[in-house]
Structures are given as structure tokens and as C-alpha cells.
C-alpha positions in Angstrom: 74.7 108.9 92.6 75.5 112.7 93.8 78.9 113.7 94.2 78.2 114.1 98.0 77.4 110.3 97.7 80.5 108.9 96.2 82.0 111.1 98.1 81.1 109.5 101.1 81.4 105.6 99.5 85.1 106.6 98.6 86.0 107.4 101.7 84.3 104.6 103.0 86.3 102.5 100.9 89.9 103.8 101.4 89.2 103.4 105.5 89.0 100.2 105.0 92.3 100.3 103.7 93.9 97.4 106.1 91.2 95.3 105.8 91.7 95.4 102.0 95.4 94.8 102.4 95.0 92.1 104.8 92.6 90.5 101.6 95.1 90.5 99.6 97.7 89.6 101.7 95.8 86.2 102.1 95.4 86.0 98.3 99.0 86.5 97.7 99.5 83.1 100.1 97.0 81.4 98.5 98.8 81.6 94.8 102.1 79.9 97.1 104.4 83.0 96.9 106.6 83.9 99.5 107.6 87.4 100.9 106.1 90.3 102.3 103.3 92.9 101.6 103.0 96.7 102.7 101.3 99.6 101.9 103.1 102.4 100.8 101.8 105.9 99.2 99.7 108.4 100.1 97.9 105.6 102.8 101.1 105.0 104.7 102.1 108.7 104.8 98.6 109.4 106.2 98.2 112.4 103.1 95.1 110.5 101.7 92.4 112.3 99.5 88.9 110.9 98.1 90.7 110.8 95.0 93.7 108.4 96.0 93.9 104.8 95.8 95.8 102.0 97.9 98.8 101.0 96.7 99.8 97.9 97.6 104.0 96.8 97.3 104.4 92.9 97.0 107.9 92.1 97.9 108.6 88.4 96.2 111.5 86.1 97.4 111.8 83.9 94.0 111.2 84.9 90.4 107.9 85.1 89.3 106.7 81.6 87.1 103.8 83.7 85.6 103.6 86.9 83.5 103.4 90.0 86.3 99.6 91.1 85.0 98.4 87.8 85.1 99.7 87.2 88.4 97.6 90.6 89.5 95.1 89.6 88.3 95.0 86.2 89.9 95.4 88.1 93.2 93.1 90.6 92.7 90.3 87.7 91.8 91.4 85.3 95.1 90.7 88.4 97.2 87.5 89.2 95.3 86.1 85.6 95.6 87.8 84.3 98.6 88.4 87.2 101.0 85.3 89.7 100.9 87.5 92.4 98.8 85.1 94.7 96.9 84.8 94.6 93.0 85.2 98.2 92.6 88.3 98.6 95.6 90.9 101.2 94.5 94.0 98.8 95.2 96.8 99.4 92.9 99.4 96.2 93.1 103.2 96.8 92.5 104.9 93.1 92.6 108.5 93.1 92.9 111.7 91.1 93.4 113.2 91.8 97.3 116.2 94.0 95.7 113.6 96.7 94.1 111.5 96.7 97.1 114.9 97.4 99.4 115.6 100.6 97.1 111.8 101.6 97.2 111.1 100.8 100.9 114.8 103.1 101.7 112.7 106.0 99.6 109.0 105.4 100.9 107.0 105.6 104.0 105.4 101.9 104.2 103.3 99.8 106.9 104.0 96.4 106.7 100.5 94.2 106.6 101.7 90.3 105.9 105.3 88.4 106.0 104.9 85.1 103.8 
């Protein structure tokens, strides 16, 4: 593939950004938590670049029953399998409790995609 190509496939990719949130979004229901997802980064502030990726905050109401990589994981496979999300998507998952996504989302410029 040129680098005009991928060029063009990445930024296909990161337009799809909702879409890809909304994906995971579902796959974050599906493994029963409860809370709310966002976008936040370079996305949200509207400042992305072929080279960025879509980071995706996970705001959990209860503590997490599962190690936090496995749970990524989890998600990231549901949206893969379930949801249409692409193998090779450049979604970055942060999962956190709701008092460090209140001091991030105070700091951050975010759009809201899913409330649990």
C-alpha cells in the first residue's frame, strides 16, 4: 500500500469515528456495565491528524469484577464480532470509576456517545 493510500484508509477510518464509538458503546452494554461513554482527545477538540487515534473514556458506576485489560479486551472483541467494528480501528479505551472521569471530563473537551 502507498502512503497516499493509507493515507486515505486512515482518514477513512477516524471519520467514522461515531460510528465506532456507538460500537462500542453497544459492546460496553452487552458485558452489563453501567455508565456512560464519550469521546475525548484530539476527536472531540476537532484537532485530528492521520496520525491520531480515537480515544474512547468509559465512565463505570460500580467497581470493575474483572482485571481492566481483560475487560478491554472483552469490549473491544463484542464490538469486533457483534457490532461491525473494524479489526484494525485506532480506538484507544480508558475505563474509569465516575470520580476520575469528573476530574478528567472538568479538564477535557468530550462528546458524549452512550448513557448506560
Amino acid at each position: 500500500m502507498s502512503l497516499v493510500s493509507w493515507i486515505r484508509y486512515r482518514i477513512e477510518r477516524l471519520r467514522a469515528w461515531r460510528r465506532a464509538a456507538e460500537s462500542i458503546a453497544a459492546a460496553v452494554r452487552d458485558a452489563g456495565l453501567k455508565g456512560r461513554v464519550y469521546v475525548i482527545g484530539s476527536i472531540a477538540e476537532g484537532k485530528a491528524t492521520v496520525l491520531s487515534d480515537v480515544d474512547i473514556l468509559i465512565c463505570i458506576e460500580e467497581p470493575l469484577k474483572v482485571e481492566e485489560g481483560e475487560l478491554r479486551k472483552t469490549i473491544l472483541l463484542r464490538a469486533i464480532d457483534s457490532y461491525g467494528l473494524p479489526l484494525d480501528y485506532p480506538a484507544d479505551l480508558h475505563i474509569m470509576d465516575q470520580e476520575g472521569c469528573r476530574e478528567l471530563l472538568e479538564r477535557v473537551k468530550s462528546v458524549e456517545i452512550a448513557k448506560l
